[in-house]
C-alpha positions as CSV (number, residue, x, y, z in Angstrom):
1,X,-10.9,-23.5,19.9
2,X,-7.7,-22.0,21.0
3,X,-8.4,-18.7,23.4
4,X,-5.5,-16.8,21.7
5,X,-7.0,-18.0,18.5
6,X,-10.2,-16.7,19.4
7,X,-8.6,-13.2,21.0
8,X,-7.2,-12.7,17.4
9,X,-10.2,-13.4,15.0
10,X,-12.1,-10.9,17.8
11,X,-9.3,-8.4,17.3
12,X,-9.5,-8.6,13.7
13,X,-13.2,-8.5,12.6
14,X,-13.6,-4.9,13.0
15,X,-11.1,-4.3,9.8
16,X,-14.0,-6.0,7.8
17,X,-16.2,-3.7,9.2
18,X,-13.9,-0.6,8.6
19,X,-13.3,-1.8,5.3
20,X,-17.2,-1.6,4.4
21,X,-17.4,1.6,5.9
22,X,-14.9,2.9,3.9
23,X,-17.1,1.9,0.8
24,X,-19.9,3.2,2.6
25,X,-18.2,6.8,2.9
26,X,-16.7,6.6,-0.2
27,X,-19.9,5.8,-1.9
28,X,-21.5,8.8,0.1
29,X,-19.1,11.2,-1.4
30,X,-19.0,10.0,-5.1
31,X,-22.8,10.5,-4.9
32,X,-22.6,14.2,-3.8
33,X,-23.0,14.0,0.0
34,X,-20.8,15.2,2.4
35,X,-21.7,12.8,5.4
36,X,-19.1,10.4,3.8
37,X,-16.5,12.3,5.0
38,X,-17.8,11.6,8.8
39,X,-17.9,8.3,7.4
40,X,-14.6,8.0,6.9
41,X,-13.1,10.1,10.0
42,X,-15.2,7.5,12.0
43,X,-13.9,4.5,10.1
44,X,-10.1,5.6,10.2
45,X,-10.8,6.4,14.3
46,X,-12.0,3.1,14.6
47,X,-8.8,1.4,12.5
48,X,-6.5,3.3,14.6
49,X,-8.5,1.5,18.1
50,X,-8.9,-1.7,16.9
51,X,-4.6,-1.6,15.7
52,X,-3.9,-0.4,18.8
53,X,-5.9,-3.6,20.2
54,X,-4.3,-6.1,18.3
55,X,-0.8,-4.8,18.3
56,X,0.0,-3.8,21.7
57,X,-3.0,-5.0,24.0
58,X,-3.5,-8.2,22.7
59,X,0.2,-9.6,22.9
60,X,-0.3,-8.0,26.6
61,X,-3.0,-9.9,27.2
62,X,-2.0,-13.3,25.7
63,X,1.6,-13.5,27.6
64,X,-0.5,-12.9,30.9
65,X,-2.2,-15.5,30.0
66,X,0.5,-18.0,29.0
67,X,2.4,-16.9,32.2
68,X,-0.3,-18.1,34.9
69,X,-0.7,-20.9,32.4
70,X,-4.6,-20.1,32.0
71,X,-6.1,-22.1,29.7
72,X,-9.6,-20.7,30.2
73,X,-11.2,-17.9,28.1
């Protein structure tokens, strides 16, 4: 596999995972508990890292990459 391909599909699991806690934290707070608003601060903290990642480190990390021509993970 590709090492930018793999970079990216890295990058962009965690929005699954953000995604279900979203569910997770809405689920908490349709059922009466108040944790699920934790659960969502931590899962919109977590967005805002993981776009950070893919939008500004990632295209960092892959030009490096294609500019000592390194083909290696």
């Amino acid at each position: 596999m590709d090492p930018t391909k793999r970079l990216l599909f890295w990058l962009r699991i965690p929005y699954v995972a953000d995604a279900a806690l979203v569910l997770i934290g809405v689920w908490l707070l349709l059922s009466g508990r108040s944790v699920g608003w934790w659960v969502l601060v931590f899962a919109a903290v977590r967005a805002v890292i993981g776009t950070i990642a893919l939008f500004w480190l990632a295209p960092k990390l892959i030009a490096r990459r294609n500019s000592r021509g390194d083909d290696a993970p």
